[in-house]
C-alpha positions as CSV (number, residue, x, y, z in Angstrom):
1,X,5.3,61.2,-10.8
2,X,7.4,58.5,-12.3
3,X,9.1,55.5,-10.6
4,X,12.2,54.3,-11.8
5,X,14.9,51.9,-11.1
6,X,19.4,52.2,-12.4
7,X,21.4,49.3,-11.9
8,X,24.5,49.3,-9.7
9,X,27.0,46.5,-9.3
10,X,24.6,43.4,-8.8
11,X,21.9,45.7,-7.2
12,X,19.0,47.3,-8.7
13,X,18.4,50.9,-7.0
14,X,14.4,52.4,-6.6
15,X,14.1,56.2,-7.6
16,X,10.9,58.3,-7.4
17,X,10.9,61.7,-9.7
18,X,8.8,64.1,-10.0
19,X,8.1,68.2,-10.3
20,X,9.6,70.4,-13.4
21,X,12.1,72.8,-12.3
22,X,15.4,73.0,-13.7
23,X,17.2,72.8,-10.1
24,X,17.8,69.1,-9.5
25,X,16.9,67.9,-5.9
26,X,17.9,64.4,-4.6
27,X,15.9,63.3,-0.9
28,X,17.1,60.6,1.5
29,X,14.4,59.0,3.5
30,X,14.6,57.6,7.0
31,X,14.7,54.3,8.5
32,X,12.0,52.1,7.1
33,X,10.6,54.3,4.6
34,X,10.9,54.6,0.6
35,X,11.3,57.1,-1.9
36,X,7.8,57.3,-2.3
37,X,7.4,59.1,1.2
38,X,8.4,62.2,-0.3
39,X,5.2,61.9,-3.0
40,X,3.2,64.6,-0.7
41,X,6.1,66.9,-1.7
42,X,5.7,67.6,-4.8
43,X,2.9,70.5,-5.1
44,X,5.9,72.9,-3.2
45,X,8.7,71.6,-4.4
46,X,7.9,70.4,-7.7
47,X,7.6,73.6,-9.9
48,X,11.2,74.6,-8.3
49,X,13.2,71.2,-8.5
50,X,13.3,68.3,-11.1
51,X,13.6,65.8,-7.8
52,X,14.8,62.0,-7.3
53,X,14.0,60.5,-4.1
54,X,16.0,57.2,-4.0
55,X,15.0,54.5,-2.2
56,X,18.2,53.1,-0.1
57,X,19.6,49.6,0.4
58,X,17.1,47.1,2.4
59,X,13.8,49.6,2.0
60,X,11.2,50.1,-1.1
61,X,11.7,48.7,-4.1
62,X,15.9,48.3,-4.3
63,X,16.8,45.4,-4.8
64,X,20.6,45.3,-2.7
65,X,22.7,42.1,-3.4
66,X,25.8,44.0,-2.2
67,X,26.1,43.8,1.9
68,X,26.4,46.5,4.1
69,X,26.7,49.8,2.4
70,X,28.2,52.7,2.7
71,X,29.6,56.5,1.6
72,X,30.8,55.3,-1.7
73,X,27.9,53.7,-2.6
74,X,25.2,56.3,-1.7
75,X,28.0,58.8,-3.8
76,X,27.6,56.5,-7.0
77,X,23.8,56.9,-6.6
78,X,24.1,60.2,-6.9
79,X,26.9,61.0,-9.5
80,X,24.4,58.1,-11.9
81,X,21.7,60.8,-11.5
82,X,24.1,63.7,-12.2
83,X,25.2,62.3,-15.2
84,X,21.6,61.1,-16.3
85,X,20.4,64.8,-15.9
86,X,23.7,66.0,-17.4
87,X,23.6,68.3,-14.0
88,X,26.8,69.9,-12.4
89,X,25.2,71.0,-8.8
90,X,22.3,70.0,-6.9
91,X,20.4,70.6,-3.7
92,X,19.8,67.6,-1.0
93,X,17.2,67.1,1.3
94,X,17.6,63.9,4.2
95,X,15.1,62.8,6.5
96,X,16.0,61.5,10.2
97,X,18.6,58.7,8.9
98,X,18.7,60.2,5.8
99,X,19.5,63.3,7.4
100,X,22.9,61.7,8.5
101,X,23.5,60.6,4.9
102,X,23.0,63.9,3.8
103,X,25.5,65.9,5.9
104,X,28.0,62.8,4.8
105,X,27.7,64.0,1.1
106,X,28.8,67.4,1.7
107,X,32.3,66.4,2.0
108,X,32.4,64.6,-1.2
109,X,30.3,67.6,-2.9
110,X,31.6,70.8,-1.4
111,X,31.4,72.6,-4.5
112,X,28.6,71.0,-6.3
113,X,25.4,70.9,-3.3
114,X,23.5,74.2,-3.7
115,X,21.8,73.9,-0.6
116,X,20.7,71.5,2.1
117,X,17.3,70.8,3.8
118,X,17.1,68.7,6.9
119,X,14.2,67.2,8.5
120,X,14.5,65.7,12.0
121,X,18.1,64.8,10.9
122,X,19.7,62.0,12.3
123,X,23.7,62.6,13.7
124,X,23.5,65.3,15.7
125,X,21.6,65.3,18.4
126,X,20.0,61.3,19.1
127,X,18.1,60.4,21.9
128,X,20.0,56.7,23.7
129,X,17.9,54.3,23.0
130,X,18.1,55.6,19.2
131,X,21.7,56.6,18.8
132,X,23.3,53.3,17.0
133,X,26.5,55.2,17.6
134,X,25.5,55.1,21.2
135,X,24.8,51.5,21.8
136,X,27.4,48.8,23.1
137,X,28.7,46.2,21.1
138,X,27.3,43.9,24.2
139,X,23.7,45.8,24.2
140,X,23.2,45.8,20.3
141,X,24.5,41.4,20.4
142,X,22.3,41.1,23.3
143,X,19.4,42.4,21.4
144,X,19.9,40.4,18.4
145,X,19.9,37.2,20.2
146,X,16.6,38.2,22.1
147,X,15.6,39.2,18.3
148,X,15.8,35.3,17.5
149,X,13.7,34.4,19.6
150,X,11.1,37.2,18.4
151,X,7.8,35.8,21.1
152,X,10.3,36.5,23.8
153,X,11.5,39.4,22.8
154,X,7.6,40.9,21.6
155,X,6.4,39.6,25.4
156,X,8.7,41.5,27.1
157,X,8.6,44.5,25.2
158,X,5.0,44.6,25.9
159,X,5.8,44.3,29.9
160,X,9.1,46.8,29.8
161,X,5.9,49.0,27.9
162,X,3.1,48.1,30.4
163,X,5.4,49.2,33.4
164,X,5.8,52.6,31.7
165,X,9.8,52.1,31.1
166,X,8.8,52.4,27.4
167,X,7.1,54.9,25.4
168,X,4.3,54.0,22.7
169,X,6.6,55.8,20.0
170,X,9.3,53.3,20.8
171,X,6.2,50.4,21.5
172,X,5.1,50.6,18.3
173,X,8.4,51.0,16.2
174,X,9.6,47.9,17.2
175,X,6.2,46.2,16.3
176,X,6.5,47.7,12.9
177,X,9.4,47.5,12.3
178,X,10.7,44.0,14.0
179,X,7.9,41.8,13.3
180,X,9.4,39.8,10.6
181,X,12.6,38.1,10.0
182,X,12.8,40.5,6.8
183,X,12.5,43.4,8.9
184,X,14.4,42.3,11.4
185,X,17.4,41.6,8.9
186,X,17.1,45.1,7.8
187,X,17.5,46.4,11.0
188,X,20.7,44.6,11.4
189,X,22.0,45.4,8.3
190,X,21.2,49.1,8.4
191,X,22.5,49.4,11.8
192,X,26.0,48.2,10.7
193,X,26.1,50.1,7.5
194,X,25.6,53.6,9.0
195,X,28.0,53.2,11.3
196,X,30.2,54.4,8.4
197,X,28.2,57.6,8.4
198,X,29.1,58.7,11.7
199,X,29.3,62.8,11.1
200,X,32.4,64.8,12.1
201,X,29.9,68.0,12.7
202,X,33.4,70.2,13.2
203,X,34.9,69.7,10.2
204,X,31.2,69.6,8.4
205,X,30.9,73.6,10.0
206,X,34.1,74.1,8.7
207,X,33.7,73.2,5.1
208,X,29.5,74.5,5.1
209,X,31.2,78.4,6.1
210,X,33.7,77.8,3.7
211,X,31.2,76.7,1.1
212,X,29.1,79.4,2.2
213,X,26.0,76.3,1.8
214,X,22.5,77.3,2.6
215,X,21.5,74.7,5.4
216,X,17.8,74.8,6.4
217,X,16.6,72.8,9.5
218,X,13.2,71.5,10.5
219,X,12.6,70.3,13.5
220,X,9.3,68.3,15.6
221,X,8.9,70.0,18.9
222,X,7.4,66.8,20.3
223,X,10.2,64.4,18.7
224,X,11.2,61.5,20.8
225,X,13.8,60.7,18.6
226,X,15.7,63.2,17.6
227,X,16.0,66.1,20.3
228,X,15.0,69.6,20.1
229,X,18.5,71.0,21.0
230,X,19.6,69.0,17.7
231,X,19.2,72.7,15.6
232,X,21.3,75.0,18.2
233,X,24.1,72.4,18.3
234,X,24.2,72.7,14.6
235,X,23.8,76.2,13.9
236,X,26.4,77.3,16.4
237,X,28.8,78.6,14.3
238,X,27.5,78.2,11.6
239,X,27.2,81.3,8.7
240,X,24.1,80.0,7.2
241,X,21.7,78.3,8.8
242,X,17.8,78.3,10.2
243,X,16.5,76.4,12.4
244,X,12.5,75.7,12.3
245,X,10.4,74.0,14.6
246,X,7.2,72.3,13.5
247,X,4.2,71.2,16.1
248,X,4.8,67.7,15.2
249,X,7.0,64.5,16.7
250,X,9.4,62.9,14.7
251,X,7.1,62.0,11.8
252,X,7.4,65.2,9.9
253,X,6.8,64.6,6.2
254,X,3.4,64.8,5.4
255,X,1.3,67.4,3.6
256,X,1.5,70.1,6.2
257,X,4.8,70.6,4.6
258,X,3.8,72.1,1.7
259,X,2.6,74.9,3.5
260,X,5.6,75.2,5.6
261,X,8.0,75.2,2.6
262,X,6.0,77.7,0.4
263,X,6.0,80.0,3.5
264,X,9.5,79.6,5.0
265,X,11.9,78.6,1.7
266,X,10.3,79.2,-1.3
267,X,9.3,82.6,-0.3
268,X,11.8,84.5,0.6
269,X,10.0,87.9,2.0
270,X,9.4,85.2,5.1
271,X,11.9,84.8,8.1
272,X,11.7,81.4,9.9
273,X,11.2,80.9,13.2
274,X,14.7,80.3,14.4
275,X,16.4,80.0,17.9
C-alpha cells in the first residue's frame, strides 16, 4: 500500500493505493474518515482493482485551501487519476457520505463507470437527525451557536442522552466528532459543501438502466443512520441492482468484508441476498 498526495488549485489532495488488477477502482469514504479506511480492503479487492481511495476536503491528510467544495471538484480528483493511470473507465465504490458522492459522479461519467458499489450510502434513505438535506436553516444556525459555546452544548447533550431522547450512536458521534474547534469547523464546512450533492435518484435510475451500470448495495441491518428501506427505494426500477444486508450498524467497513465481497461479487456462481 502506497500513500500519495496530487496538487489541485492551492490544495494538496491525500490518496491511498493499493492491490494489482488492471481495473481501476476509486473509494469515497464517509464523514470523518480517510482514505486509509479502506486499507482492510485490499486482500479482496486488491488482485481485481489497481484502487485509489482519496481522502476528501477537511479529513486525512488533504490539505483544502479552497472553501466549500463541490461536484466539480471531486470530478477533477478523479479525471487527475484517469489520466495518471492513462485509464478510460473505472469502477467506484462510496461509503455513507461518500455514498452520495458516488451516485453524483454517474452523471458526469455515464459512459466511463463500469460498476458501482455502495456501502450504507448516504442520499437515499437518511434518518432526521442525519439528513443535512433535512435540517432547517433555523435548526442547523441554532446548533452552530450552541456549538460555540461547546461546555454547553457537551452538558446538554449528555442530559438530552441521560433522559433516553438520544441514542449512544448519536452520543458518541458528536463527542468524536465535535470535540474540537477543528472538528467542529469540518462539520460546518462539510455540511454546506454537500448540499451540492443532493441526488436526483429519478433521473440517476433513468441514466443507471440506460447505462445498463452494475449497482451493488450493502446495507447494516442495525444502522441508525442510514435506514434499511434505503436498498428497496433504490432498486425499484432499477435493471441492475442487489441489495445485501450485513449483521452490522452503520459502521460497515472492516475486515468481515473481505469475506462478504469474495462471496457475493467477486464470485459470481453466488446470488446475494436481496429483497
Amino acid at each position: 500500500m502506497n500513500s500519495g498526495f496530487f496538487p489541485y488549485k492551492n490544495s494538496t489532495v491525500s490518496y491511498r493505493q493499493w492491490g494489482k488488477g488492471k481495473e481501476i477502482l476509486i473509494l469515497f469514504h464517509g464523514f470523518g474518515d480517510k482514505a486509509a479506511l479502506f486499507d482492510v480492503m485490499e486482500p479482496s479487492f486488491g488482485n481485481h482493482y489497481k484502487a485509489y481511495a482519496i481522502s476528501l476536503p477537511y479529513h486525512g491528510f488533504t490539505e483544502w485551501k479552497e472553501g466549500l467544495f463541490n461536484k466539480e471538484d471531486i470530478e477533477s480528483f478523479i479525471r487527475i487519476i484517469l489520466e495518471k493511470e492513462n485509464a478510460s473507465t473505472f469502477t467506484i465504490l462510496g461509503y455513507s457520505m461518500g455514498g452520495k458522492i458516488t451516485i453524483n459522479m454517474v452523471e458526469i461519467f455515464p459512459d466511463q463507470i463500469k460498476k458501482i458499489f455502495l456501502l450504507a450510502p448516504d442520499g437515499i434513505k437518511t434518518h432526521p437527525l442525519y439528513d443535512i438535506h433535512g435540517l432547517p436553516i433555523w435548526f442547523i444556525r441554532f446548533f452552530k451557536y450552541l456549538l460555540k459555546r461547546p461546555k454547553t452544548f457537551f452538558k446538554l447533550n449528555k442530559v438530552i442522552y441521560k433522559c433516553g431522547f438520544l441514542s449512544k450512536f448519536l452520543y458518541d458521534f458528536t463527542k468524536n466528532h465535535f470535540s474540537t474547534p477543528q472538528q467542529r469547523d469540518r462539520f460546518f464546512n462539510v455540511s454546506e459543501s454537500i448540499h451540492d450533492f443532493k441526488p436526483d435518484l429519478e433521473k440517476l435510475k433513468i441514466l443507471l438502466n440506460q447505462k445498463d451500470i452494475p449497482v451493488e448495495i450493502f446495507l447494516g441491518e442495525r444502522d441508525e443512520v442510514i435506514l434499511p428501506e434505503s436498498g428497496k427505494i433504490f432498486k425499484e426500477r432499477l435493471n441492475n441492482c442487489k441489495v445485501t444486508f450485513l449483521p452490522k450498524g452503520h459502521l460497515l467497513v472492516d475486515e468481515d468484508l473481505n469475506m462478504v465481497f469474495n462471496e457475493l461479487i467477486l464470485n459470481p456462481d453466488i446470488e446475494n441476498t436481496e429483497f
